[in-house]
DSSP file (Angstrom, degrees, kcal/mol; ACC not computed):
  #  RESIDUE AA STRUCTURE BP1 BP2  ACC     N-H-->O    O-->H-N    N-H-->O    O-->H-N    TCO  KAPPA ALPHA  PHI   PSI    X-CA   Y-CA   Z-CA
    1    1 A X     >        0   0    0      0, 0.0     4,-1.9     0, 0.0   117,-0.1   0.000 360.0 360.0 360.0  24.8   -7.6    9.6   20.1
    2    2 A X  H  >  +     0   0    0      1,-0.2     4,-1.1     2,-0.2     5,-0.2   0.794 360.0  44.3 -59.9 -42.9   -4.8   10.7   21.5
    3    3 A X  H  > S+     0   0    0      2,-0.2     4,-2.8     3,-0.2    -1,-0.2   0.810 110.6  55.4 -47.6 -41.7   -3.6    8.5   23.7
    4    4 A X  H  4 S+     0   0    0      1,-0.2    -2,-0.2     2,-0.2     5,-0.1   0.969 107.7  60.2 -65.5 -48.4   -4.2    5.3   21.2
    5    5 A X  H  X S+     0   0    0     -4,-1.9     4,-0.7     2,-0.2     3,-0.5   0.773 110.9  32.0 -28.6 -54.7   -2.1    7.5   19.0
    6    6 A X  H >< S+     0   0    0     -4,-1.1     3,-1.4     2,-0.2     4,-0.3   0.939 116.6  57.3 -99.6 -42.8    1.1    7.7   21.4
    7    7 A X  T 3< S+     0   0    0     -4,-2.8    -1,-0.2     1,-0.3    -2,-0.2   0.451 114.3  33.9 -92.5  21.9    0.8    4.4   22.8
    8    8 A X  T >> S+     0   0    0     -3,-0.5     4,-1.7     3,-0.1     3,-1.4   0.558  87.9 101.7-122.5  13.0    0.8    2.6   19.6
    9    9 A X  H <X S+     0   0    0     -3,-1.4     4,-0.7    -4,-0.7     3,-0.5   0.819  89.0  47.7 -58.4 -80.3    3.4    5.1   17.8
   10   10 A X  H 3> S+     0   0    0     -4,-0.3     4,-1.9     1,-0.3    -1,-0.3   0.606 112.4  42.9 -23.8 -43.5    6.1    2.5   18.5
   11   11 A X  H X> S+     0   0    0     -3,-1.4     4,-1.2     2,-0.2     3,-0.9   0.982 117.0  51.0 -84.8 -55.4    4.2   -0.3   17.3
   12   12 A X  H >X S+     0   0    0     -4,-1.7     3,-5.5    -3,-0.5     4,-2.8   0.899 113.0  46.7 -17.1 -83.3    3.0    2.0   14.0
   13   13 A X  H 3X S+     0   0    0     -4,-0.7     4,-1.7     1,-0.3    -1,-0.3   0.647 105.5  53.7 -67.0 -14.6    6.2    2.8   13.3
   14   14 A X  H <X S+     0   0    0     -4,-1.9     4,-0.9    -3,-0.9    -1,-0.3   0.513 119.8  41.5 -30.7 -31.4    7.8   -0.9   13.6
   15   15 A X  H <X S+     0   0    0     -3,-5.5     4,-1.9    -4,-1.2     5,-0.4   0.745 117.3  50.9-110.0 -23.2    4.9   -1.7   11.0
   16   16 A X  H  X S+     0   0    0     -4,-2.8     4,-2.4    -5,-0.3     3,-0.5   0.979 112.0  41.8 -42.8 -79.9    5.8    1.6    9.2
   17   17 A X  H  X S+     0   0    0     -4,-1.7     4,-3.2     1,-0.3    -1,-0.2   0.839 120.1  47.1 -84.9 -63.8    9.3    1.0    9.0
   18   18 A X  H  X S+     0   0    0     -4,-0.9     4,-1.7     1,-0.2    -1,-0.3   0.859 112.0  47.9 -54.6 -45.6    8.5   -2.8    7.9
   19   19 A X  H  X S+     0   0    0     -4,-1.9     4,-2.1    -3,-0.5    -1,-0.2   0.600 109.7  50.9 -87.7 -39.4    6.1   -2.2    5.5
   20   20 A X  H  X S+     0   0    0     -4,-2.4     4,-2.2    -5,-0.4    -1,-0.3   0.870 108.8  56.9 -78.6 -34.9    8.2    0.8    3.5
   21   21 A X  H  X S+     0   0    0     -4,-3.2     4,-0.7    -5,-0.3    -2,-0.3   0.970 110.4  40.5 -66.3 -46.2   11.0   -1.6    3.4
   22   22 A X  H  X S+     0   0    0     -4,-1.7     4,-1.7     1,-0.2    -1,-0.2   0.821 116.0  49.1  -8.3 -78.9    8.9   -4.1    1.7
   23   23 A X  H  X S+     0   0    0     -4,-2.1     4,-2.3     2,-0.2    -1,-0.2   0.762 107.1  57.8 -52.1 -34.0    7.3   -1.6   -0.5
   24   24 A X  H  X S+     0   0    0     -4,-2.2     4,-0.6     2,-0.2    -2,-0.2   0.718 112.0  42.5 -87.9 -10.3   10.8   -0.2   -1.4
   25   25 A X  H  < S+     0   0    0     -4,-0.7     4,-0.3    -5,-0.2    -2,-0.2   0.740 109.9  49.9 -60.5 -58.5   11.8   -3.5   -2.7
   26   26 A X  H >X S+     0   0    0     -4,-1.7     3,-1.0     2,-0.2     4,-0.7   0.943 112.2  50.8 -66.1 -43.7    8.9   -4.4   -4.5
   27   27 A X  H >X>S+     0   0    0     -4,-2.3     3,-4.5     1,-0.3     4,-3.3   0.992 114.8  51.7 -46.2 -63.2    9.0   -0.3   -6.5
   28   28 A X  H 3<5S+     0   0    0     -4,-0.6    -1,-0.3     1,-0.3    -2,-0.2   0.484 106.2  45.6 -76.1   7.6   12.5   -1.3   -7.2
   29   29 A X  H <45S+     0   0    0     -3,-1.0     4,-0.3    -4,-0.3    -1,-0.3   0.489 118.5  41.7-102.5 -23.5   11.6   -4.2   -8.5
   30   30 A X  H <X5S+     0   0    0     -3,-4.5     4,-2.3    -4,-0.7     5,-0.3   0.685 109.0  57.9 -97.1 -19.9    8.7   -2.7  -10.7
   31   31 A X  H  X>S+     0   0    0     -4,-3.3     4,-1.8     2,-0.2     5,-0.7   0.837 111.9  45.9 -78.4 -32.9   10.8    0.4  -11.8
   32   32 A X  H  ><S+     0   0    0     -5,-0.5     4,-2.0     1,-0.2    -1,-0.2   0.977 115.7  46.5 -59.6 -33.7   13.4   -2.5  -13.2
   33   33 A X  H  >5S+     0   0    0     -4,-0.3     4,-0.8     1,-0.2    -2,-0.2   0.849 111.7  47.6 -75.9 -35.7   10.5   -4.3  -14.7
   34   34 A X  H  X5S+     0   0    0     -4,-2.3     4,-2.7     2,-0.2     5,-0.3   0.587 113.0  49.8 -84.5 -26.7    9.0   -1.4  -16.3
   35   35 A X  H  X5S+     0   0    0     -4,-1.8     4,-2.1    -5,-0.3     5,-0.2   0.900 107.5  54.2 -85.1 -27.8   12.5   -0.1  -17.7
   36   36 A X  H  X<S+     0   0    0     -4,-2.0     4,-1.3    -5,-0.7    -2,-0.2   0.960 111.1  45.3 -47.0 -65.4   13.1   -3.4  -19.1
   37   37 A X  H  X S+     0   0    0     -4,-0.8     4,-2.8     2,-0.2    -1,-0.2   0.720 110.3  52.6 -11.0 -62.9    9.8   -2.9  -20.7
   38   38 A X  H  X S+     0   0    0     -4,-2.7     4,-2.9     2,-0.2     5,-0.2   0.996 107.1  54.8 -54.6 -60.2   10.6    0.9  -21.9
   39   39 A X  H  X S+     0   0    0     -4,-2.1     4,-0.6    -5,-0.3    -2,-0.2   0.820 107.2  51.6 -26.9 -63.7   13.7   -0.4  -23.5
   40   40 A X  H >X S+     0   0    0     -4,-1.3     3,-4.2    -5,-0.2     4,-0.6   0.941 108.7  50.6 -35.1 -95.2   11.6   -2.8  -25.4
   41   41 A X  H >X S+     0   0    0     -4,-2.8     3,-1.5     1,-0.3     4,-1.0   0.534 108.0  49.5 -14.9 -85.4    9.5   -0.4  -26.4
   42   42 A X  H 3< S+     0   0    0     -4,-2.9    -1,-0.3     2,-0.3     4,-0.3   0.459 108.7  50.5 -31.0 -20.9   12.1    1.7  -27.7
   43   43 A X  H XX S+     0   0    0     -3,-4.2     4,-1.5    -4,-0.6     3,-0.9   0.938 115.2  49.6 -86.9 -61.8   13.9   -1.2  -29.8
   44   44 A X  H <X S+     0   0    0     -3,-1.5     4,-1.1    -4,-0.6    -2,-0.3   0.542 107.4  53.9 -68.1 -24.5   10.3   -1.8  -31.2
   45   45 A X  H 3X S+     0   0    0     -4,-1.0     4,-1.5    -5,-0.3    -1,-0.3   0.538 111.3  42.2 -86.8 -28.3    9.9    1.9  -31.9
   46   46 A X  H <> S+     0   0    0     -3,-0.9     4,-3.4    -5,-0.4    -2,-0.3   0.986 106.9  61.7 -78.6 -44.6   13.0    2.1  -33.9
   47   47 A X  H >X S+     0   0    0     -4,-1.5     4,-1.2     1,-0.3     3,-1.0   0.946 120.5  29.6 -58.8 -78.2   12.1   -1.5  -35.7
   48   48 A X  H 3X S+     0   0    0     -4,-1.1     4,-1.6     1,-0.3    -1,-0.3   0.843 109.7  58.5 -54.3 -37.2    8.7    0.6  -37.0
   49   49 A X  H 3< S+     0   0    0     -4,-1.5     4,-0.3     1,-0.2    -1,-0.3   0.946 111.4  54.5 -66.9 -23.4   10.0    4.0  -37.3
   50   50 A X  H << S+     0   0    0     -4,-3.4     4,-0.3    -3,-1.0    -2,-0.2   0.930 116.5  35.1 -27.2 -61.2   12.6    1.7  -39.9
   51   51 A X  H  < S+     0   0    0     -4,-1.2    -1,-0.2     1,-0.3    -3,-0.2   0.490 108.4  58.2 -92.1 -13.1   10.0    0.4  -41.7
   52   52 A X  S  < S+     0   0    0     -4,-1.6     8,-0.8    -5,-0.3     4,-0.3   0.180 101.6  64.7 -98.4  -2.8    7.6    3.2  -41.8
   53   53 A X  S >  S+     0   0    0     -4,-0.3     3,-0.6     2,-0.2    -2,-0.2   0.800 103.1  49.2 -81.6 -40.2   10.7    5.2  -43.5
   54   54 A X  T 3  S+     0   0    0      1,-0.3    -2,-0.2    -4,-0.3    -3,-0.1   0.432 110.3  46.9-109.4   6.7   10.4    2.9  -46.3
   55   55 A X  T 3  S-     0   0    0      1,-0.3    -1,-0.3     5,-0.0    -2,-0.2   0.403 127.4 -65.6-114.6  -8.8    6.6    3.1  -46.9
   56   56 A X    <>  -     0   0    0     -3,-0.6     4,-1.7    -4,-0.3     3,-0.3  -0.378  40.8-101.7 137.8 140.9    6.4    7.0  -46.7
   57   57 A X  T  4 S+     0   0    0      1,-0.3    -1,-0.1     2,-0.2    -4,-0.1   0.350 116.1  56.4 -97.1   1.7    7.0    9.9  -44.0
   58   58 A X  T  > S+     0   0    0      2,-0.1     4,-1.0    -3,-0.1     3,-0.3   0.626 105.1  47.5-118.9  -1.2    3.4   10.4  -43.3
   59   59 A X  H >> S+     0   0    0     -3,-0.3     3,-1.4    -7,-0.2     4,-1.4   0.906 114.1  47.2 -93.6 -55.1    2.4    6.6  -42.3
   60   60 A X  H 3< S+     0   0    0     -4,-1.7    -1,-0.2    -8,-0.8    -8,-0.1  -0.091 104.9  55.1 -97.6  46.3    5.3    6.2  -39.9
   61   61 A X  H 3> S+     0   0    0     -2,-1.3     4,-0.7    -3,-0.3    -1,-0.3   0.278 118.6  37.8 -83.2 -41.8    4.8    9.3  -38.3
   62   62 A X  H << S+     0   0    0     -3,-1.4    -2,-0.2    -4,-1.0     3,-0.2   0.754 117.0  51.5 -68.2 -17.5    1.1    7.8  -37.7
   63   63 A X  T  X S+     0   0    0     -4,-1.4     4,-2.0     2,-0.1    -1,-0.2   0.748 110.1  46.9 -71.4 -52.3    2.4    4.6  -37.2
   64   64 A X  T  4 S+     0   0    0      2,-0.3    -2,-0.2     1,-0.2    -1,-0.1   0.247 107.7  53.7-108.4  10.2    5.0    5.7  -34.4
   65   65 A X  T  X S+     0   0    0     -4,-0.7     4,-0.5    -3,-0.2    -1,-0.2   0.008 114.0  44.8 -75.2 -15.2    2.7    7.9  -32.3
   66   66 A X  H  > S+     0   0    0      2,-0.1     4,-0.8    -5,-0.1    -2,-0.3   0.761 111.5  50.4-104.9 -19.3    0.6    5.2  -32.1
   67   67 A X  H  X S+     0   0    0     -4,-2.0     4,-0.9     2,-0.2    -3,-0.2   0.683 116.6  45.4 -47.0 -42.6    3.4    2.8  -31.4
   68   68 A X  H  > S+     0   0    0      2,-0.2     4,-0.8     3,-0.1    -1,-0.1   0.835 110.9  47.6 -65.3 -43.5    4.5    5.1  -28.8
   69   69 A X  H  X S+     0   0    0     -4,-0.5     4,-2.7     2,-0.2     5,-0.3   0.893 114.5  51.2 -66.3 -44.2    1.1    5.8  -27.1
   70   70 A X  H  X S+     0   0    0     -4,-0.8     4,-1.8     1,-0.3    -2,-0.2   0.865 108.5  48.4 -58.4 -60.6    0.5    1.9  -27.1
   71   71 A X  H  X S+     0   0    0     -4,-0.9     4,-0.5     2,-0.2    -1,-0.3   0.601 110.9  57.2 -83.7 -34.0    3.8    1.2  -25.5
   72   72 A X  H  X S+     0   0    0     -4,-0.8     4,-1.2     2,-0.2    -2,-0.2   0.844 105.8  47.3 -11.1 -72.3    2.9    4.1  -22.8
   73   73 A X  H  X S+     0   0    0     -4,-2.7     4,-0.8     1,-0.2     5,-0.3   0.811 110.9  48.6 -68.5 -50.1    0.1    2.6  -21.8
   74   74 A X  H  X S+     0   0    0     -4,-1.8     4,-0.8    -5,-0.3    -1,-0.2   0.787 110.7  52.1 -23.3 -55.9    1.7   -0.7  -21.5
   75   75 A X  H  X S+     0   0    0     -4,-0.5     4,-3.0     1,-0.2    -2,-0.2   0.864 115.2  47.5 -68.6 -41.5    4.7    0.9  -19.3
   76   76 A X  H  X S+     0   0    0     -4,-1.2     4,-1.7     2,-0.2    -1,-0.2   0.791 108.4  47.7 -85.7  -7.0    1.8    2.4  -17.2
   77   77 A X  H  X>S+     0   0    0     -4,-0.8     4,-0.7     2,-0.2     5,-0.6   0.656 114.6  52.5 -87.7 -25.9   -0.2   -0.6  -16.7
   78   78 A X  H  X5S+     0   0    0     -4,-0.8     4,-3.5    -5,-0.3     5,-0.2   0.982 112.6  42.0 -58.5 -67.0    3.3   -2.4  -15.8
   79   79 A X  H  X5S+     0   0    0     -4,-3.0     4,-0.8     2,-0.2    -2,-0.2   0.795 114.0  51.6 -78.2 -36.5    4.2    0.0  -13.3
   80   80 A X  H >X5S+     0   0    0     -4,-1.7     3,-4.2     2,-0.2     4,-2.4   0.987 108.9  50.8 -30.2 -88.0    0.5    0.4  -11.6
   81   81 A X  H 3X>S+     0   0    0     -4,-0.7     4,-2.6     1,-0.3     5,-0.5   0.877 109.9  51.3 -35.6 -53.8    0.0   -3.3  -11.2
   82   82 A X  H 3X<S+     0   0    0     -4,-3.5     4,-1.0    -5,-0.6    -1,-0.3   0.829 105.0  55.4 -68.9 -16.3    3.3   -3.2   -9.6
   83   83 A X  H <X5S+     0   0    0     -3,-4.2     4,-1.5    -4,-0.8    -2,-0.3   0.676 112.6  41.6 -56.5 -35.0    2.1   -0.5   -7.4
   84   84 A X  H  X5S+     0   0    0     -4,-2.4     4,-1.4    -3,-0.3    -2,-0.2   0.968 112.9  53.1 -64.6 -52.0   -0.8   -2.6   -6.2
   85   85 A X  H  X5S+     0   0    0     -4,-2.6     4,-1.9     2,-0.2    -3,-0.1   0.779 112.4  43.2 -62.4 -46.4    1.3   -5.8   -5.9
   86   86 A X  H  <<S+     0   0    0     -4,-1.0    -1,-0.2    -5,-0.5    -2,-0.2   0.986 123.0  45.4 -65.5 -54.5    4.0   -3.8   -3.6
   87   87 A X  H >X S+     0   0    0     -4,-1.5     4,-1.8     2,-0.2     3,-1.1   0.779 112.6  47.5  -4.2 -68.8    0.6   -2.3   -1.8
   88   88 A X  H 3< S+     0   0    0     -4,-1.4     3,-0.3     2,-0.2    -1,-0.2   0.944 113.8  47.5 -53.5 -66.2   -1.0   -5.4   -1.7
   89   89 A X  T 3< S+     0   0    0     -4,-1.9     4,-0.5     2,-0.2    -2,-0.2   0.202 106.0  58.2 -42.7 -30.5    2.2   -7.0   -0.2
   90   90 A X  T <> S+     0   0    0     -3,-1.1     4,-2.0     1,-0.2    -1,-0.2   0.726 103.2  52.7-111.7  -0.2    2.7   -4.4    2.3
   91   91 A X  H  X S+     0   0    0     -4,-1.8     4,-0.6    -3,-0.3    -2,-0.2   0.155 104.4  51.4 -78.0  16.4   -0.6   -4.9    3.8
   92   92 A X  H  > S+     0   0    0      2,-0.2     4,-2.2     3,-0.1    -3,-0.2   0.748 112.1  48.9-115.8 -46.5   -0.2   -8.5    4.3
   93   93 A X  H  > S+     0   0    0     -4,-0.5     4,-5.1     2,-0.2     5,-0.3   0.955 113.2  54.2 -38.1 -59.9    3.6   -7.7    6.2
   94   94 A X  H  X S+     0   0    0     -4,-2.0     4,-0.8     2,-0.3    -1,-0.2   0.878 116.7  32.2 -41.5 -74.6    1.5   -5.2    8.1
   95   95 A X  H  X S+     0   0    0     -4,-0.6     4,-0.5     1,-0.2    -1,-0.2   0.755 116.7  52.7 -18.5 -55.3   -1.0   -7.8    9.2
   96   96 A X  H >< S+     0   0    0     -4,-2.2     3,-1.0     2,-0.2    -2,-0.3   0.898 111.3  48.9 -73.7 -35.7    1.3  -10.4    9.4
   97   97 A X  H 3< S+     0   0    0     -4,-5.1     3,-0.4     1,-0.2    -2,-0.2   0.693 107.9  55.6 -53.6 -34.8    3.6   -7.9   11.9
   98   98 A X  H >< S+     0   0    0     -4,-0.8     3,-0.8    -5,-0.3    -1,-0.2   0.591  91.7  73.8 -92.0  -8.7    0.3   -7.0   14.2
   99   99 A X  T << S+     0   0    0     -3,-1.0     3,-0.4    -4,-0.5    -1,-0.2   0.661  80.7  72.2 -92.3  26.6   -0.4  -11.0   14.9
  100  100 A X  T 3  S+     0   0    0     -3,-0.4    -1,-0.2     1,-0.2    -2,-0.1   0.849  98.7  49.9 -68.2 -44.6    2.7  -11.1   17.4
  101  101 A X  S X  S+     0   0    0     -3,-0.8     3,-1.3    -4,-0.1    -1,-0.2   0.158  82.4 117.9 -80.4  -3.5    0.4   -9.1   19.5
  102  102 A X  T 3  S+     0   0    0     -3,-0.4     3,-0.1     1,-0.2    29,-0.1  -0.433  87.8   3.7 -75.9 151.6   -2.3  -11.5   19.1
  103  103 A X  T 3  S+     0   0    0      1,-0.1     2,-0.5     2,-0.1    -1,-0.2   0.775  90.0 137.1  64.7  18.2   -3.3  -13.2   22.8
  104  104 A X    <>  -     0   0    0     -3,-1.3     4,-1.7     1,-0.2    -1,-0.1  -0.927  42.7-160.6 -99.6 143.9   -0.7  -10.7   24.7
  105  105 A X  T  4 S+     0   0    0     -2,-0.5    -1,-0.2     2,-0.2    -2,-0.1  -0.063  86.0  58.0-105.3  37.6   -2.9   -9.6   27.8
  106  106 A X  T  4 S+     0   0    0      2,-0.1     4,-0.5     3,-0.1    -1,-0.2   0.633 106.8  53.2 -98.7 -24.9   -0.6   -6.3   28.5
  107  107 A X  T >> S+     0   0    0      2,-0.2     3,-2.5     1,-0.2     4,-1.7   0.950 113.4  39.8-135.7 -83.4   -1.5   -5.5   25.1
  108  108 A X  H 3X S+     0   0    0     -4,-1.7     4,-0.8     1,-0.2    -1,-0.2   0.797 105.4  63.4 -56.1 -17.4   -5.2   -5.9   25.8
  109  109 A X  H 3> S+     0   0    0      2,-0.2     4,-2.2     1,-0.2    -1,-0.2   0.725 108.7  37.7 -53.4 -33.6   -5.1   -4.5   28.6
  110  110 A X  H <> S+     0   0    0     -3,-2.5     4,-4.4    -4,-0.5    -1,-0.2   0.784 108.8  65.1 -82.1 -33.7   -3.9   -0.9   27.0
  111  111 A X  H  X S+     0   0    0     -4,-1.7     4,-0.8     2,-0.2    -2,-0.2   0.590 105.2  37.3 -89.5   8.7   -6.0   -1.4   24.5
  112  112 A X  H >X S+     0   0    0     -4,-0.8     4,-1.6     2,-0.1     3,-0.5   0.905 111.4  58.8 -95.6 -27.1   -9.3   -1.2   26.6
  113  113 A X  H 3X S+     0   0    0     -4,-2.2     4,-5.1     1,-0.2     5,-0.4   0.907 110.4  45.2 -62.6 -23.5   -7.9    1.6   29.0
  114  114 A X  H 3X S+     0   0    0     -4,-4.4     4,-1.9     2,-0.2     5,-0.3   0.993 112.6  50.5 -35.5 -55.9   -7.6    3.6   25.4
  115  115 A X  H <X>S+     0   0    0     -4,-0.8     4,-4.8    -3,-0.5     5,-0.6   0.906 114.3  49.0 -40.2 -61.2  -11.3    2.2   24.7
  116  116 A X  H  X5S+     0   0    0     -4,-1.6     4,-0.5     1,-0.2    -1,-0.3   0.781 110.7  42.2 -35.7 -59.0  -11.8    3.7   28.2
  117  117 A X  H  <5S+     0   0    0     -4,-5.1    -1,-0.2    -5,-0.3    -2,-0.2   0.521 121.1  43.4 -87.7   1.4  -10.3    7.3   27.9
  118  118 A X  H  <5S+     0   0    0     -4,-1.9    -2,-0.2    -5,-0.4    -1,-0.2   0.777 125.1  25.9-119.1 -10.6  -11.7    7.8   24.7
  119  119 A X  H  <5S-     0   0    0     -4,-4.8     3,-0.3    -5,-0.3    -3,-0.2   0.413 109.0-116.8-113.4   6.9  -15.3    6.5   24.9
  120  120 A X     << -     0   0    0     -5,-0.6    -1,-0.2    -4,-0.5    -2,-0.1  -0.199  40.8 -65.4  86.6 166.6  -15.5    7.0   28.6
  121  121 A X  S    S+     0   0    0     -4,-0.1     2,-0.7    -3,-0.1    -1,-0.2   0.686 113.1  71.4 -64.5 -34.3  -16.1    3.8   31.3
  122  122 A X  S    S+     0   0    0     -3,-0.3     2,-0.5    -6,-0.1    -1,-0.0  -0.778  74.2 133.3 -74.9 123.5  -19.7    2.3   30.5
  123  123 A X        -     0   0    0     -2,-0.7    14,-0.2    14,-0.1     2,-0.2  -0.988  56.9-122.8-151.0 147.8  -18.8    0.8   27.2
  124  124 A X  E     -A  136   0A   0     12,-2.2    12,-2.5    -2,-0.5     2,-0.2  -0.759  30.3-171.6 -87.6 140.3  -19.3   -2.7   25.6
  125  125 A X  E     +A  135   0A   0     -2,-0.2     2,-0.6    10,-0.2    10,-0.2  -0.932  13.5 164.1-148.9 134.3  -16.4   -4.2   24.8
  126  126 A X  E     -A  134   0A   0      8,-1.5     8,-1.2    -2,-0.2    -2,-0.0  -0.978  40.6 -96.3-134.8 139.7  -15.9   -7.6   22.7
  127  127 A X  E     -A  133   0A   0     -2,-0.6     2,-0.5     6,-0.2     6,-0.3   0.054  35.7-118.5 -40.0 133.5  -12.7   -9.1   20.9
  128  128 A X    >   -     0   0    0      4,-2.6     3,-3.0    16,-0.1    -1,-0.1  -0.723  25.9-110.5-102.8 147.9  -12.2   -8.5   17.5
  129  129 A X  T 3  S+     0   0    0     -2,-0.5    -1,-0.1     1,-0.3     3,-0.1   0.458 111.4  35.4 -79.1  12.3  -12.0  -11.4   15.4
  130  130 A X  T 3  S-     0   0    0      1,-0.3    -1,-0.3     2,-0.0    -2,-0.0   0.122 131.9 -59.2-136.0  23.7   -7.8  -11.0   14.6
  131  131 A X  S <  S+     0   0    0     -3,-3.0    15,-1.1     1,-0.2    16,-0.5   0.100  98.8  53.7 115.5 140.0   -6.8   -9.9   17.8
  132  132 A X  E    S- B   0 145A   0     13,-0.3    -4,-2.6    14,-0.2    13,-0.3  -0.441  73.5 -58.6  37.5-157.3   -7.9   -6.8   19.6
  133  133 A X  E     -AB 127 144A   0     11,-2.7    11,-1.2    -6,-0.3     2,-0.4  -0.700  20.0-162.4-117.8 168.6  -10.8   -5.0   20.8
  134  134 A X  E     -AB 126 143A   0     -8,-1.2    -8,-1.5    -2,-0.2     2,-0.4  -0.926  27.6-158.0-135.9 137.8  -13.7   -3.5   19.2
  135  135 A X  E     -AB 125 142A   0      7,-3.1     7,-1.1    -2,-0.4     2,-0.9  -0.934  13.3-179.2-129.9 123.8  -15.7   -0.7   21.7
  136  136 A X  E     +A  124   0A   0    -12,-2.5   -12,-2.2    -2,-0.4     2,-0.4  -0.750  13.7 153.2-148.1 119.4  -18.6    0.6   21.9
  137  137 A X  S    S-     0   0    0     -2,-0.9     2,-0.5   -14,-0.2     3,-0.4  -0.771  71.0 -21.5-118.6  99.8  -20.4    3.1   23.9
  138  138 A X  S    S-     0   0    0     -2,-0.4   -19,-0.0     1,-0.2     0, 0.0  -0.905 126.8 -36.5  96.2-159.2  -23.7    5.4   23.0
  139  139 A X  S    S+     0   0    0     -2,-0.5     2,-0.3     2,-0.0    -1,-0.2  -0.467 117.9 106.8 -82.9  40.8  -23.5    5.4   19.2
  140  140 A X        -     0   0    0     -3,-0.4     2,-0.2   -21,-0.0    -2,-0.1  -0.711  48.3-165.0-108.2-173.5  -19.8    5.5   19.0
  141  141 A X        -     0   0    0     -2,-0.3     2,-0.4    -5,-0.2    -5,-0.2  -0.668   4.9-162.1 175.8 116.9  -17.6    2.7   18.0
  142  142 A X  E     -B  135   0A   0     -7,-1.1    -7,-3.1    -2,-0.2     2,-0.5  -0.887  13.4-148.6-114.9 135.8  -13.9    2.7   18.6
  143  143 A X  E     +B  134   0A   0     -2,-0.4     2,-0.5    -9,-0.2    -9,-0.2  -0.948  27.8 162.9 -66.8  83.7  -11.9    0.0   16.3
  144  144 A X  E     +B  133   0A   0    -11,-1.2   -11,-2.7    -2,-0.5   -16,-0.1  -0.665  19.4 153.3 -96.2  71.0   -9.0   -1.3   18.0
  145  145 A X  E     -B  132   0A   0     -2,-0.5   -13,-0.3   -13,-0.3   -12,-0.2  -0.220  51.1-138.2 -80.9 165.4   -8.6   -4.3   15.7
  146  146 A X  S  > S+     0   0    0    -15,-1.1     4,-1.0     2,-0.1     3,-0.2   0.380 116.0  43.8-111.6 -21.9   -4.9   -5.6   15.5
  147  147 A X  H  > S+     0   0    0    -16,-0.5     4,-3.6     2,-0.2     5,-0.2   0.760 108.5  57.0 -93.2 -35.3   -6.0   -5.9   11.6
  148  148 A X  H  > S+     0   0    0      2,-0.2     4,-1.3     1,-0.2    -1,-0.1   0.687 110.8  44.0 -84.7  -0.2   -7.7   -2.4   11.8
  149  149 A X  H  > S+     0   0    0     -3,-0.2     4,-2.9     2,-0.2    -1,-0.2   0.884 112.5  51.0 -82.1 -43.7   -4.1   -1.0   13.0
  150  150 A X  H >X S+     0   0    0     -4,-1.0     3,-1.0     2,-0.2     4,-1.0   0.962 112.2  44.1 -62.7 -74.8   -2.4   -2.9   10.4
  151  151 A X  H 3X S+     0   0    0     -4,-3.6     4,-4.0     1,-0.3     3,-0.3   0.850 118.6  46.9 -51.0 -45.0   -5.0   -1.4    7.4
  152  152 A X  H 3X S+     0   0    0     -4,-1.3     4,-1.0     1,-0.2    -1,-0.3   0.984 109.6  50.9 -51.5 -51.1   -4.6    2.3    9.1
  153  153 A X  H XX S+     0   0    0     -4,-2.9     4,-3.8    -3,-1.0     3,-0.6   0.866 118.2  42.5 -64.5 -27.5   -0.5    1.9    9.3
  154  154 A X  H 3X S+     0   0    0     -4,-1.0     4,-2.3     1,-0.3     5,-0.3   0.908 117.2  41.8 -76.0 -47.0   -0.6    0.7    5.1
  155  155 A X  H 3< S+     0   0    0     -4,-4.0    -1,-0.3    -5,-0.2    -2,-0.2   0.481 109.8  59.2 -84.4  15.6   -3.0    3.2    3.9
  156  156 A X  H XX S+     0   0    0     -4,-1.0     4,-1.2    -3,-0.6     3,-1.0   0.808 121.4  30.4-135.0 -82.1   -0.8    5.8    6.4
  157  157 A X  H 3< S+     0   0    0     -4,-3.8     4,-0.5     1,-0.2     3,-0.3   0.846 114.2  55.6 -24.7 -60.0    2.4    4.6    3.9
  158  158 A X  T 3X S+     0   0    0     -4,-2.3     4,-1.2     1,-0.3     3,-0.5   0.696 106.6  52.8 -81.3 -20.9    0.7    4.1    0.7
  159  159 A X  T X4 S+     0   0    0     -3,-1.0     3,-2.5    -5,-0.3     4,-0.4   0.990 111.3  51.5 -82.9 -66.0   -0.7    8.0    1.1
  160  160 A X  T 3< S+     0   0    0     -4,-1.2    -1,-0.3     1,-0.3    -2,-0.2   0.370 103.8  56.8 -57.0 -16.4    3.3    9.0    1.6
  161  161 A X  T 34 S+     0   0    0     -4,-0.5    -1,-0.3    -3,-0.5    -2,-0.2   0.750 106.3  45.3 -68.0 -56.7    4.1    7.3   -1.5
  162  162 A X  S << S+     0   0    0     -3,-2.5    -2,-0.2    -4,-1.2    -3,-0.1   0.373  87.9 110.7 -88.2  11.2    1.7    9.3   -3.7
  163  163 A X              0   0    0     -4,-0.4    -2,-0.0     1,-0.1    -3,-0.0   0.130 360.0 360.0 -43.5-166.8    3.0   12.5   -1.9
  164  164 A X              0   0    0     -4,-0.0    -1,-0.1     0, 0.0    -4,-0.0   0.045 360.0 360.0-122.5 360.0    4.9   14.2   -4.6
């Protein structure tokens, strides 16, 4: 799949590029939301470790390890969901980026000689239902969806994101 590979790098990285900027908006927008969030906590963890002082050193130690875990969990369910949301958000850019391409015939044109050099010349070849081709020769079947580039170029990010 080499060739499909170099002749879409441009357009990949154009939905790369878009699609991290997106995502690197939306993190910084859930890393605010989630310190906002911590902060709480922490105000709410002094309020109890207060009050748990004045009932006895062995309830607010239970008290504030479960106030803490609780407020964790919270922080991580924040920051997930905003992982999804940014996710979510950069597949729709992604999508929305590939339907420029929609109806361009140099565009199909490339994408059956790919079809071509990689499943060989008898092949079936039918339109895919958001713009591109779908291929098929033998029992293979090459995707060249304008939606199936889009899903590859997000989960391509979303994997570089969980790098560490």
């Amino acid at each position: 799949m080499q060739p499909l590979t170099e002749a879409l790098t441009p357009v990949r990285s154009a939905l790369l590029a878009a699609a991290e900027q997106d995502a690197t908006a939306e993190l910084a927008r859930a890393d605010a939301h989630a310190a906002r969030i911590l902060a709480d906590a922490r105000r709410q963890a002094a309020q109890i470790v207060a009050e748990a002082q004045s009932r006895g050193a062995a309830d607010a130690t239970t008290a504030l390890a479960a106030e803490r875990a609780r407020q964790r969990r919270a922080a991580r369910a924040v920051v997930l969901a905003a992982g999804k949301q940014a996710y979510d958000r950069m597949r729709a850019c992604a999508r929305e980026a590939v339907t420029g391409f929609v109806g361009d015939p140099q565009v199909r044109q490339r994408l059956e000689q790919m079809a071509r050099a990689e499943l060989g010349p008898s092949l079936e070849i039918r339109d895919a239902p958001d713009g591109g081709i779908i291929a098929r020769a033998g029992g293979r079947r090459l995707d060249l969806s304008l939606a199936g580039f889009a899903e590859r170029a997000a989960e391509q990010s979303a994997a570089r994101w969980n790098q560490p």
